[in-house]
FIKERO-372774 format. One record per residue (C-alpha): residue in three letters; residue number from 1; y, z, x. Coordinates in Angstrom, 1 decimal. Last residue first. Layout:
residues N
<code = Ala&pos = NUM&v = Y&w = Z&u = X>
...
***
This chain:
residues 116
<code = Unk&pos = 116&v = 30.7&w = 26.2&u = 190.5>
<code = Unk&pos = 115&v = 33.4&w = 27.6&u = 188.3>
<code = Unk&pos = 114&v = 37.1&w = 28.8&u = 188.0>
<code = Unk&pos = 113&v = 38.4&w = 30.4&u = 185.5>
<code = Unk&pos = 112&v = 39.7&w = 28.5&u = 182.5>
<code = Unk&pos = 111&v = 43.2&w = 26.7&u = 182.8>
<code = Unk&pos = 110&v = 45.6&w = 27.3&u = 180.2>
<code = Unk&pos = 109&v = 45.6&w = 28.2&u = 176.1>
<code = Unk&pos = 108&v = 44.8&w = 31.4&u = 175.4>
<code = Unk&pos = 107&v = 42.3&w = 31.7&u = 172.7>
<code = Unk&pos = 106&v = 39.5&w = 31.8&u = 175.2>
<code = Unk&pos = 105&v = 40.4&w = 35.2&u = 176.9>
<code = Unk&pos = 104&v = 42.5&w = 36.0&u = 180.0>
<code = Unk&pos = 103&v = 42.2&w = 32.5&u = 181.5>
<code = Unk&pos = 102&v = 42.9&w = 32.3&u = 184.8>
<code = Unk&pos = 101&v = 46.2&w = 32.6&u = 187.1>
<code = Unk&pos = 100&v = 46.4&w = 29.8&u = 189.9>
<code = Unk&pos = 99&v = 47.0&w = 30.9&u = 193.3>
<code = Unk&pos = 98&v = 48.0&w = 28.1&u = 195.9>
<code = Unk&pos = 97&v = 48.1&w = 26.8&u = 199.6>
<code = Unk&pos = 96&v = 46.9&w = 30.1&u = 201.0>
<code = Unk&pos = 95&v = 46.4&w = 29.7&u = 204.7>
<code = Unk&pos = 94&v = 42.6&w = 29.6&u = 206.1>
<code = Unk&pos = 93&v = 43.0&w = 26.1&u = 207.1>
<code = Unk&pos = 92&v = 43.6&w = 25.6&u = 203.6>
<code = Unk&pos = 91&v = 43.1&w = 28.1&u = 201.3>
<code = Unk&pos = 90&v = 43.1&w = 27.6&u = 197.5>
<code = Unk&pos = 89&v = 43.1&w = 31.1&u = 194.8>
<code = Unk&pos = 88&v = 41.6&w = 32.0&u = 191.6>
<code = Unk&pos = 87&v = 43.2&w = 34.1&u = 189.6>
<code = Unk&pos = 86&v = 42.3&w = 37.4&u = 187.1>
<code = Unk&pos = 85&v = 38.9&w = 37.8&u = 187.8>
<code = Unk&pos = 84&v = 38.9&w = 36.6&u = 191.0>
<code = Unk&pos = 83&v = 37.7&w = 33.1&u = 192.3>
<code = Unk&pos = 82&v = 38.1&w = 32.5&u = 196.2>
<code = Unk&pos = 81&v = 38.3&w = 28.2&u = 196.9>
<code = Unk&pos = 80&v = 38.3&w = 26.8&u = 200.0>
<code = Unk&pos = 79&v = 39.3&w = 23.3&u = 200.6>
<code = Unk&pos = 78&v = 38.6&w = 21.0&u = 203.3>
<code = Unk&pos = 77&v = 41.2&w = 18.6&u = 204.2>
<code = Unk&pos = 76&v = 41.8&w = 15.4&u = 203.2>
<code = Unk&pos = 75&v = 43.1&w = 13.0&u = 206.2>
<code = Unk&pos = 74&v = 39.8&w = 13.5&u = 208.3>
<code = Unk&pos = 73&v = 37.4&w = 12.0&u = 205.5>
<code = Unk&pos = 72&v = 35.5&w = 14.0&u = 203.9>
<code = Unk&pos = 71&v = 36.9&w = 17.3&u = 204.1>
<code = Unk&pos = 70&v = 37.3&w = 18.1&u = 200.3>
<code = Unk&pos = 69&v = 35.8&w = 20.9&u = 198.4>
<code = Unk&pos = 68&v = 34.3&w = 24.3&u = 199.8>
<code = Unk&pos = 67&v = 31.6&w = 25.9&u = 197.3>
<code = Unk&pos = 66&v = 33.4&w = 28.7&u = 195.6>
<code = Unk&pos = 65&v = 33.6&w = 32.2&u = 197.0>
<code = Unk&pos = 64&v = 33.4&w = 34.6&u = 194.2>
<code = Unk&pos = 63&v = 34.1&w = 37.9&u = 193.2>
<code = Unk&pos = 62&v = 36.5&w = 38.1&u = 196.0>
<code = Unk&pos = 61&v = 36.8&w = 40.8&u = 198.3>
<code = Unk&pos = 60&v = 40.2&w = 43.1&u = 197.8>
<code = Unk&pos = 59&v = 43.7&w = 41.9&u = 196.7>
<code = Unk&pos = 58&v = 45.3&w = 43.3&u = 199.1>
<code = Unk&pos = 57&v = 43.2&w = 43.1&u = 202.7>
<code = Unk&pos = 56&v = 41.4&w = 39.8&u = 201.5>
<code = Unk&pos = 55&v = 44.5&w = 38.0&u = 201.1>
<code = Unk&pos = 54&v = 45.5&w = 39.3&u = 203.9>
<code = Unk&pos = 53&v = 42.7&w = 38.3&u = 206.0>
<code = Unk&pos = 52&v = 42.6&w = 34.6&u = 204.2>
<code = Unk&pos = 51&v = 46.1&w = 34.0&u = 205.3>
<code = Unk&pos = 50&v = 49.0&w = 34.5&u = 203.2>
<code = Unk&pos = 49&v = 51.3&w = 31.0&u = 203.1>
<code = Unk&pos = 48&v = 51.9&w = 30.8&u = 199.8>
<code = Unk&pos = 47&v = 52.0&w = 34.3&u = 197.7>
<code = Unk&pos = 46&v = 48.8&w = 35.8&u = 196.6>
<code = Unk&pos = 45&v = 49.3&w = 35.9&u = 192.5>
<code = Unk&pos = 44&v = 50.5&w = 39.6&u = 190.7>
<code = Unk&pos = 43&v = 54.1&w = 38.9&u = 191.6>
<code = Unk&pos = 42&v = 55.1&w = 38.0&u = 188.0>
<code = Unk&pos = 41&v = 53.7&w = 39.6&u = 184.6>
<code = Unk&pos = 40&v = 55.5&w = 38.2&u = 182.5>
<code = Unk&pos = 39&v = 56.3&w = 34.9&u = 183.8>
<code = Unk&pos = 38&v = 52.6&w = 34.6&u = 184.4>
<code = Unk&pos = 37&v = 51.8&w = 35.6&u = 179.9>
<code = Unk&pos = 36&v = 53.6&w = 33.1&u = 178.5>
<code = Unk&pos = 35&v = 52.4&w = 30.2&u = 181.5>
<code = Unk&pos = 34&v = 48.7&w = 31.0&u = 179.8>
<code = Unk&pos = 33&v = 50.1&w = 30.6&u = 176.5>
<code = Unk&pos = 32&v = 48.8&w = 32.6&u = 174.0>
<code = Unk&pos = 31&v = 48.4&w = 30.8&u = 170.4>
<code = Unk&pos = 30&v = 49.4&w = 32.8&u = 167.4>
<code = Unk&pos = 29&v = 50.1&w = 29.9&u = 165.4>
<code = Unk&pos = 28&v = 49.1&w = 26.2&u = 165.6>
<code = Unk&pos = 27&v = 50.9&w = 23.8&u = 163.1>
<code = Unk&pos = 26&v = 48.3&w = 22.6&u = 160.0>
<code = Unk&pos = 25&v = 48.2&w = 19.1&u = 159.8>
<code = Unk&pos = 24&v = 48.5&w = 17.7&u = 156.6>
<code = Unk&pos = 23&v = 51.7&w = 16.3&u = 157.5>
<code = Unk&pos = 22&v = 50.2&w = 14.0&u = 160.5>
<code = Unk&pos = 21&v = 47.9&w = 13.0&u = 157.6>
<code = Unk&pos = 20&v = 50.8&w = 11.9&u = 155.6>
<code = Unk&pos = 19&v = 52.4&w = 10.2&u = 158.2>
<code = Unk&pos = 18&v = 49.2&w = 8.4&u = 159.1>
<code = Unk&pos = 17&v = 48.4&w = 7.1&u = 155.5>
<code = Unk&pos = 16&v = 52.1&w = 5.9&u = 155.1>
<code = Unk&pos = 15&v = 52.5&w = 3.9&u = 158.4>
<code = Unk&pos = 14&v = 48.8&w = 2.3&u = 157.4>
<code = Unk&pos = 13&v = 50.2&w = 1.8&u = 153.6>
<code = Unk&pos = 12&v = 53.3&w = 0.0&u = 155.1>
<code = Unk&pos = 11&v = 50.8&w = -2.1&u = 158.0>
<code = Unk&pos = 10&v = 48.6&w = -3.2&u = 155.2>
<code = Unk&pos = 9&v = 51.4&w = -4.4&u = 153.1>
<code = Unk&pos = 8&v = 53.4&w = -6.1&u = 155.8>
<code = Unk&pos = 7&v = 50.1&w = -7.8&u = 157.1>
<code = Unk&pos = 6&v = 49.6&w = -8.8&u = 152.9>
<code = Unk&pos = 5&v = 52.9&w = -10.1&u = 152.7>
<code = Unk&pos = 4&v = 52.4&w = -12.4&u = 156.1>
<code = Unk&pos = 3&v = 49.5&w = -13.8&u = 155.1>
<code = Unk&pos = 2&v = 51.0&w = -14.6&u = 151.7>
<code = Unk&pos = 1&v = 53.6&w = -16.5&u = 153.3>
***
């Protein structure tokens, strides 16, 4: 019995301890979010489908080309990567499979730019 009061104890003052740290927290203000600032700004990413050429053609030359990812085995397929400064953007078989915006600045929360 007097295990079981002092595992009732402990737990109580462990519920307790947490709920007033949880408290104590400070809530995050000001933060950007990434997926904030796409849905204002929309139609500025390479639309699925575009081939490397067009991409290329409006956007201009990338200011990257990322080491290729992928192909080692023939059911995963190679993956090119082009970074921007403002997206980074996934070909496969020279097709646009995806166009990720970047990070604008490091308080904004998302995905950073692309490295490697």
């Amino acid at each position: 019995m007097d295990r079981l009061l002092r595992s009732l104890a402990l737990a109580s003052a462990l519920l307790a301890a947490s709920a007033g740290a949880t408290a104590a927290v400070p809530a995050a203000s000001g933060d950007t979010l990434l997926i904030q600032r796409v849905q204002q700004e929309p139609g500025n990413l390479p639309a699925r489908g575009m081939t490397s050429a067009q991409v290329e053609a409006k956007y201009g030359a990338p200011s990257q080309r990322l080491q290729p990812a992928g192909g080692q085995k023939r059911a995963w397929p190679t993956i090119q990567r082009w970074a921007y400064p403002t997206f980074t953007v996934y070909f496969e078989k020279g097709r646009v499979i995806d166009a990720v915006a970047n990070q604008a600045s490091p308080d904004e929360i998302g995905p950073k730019p692309a490295s490697r």
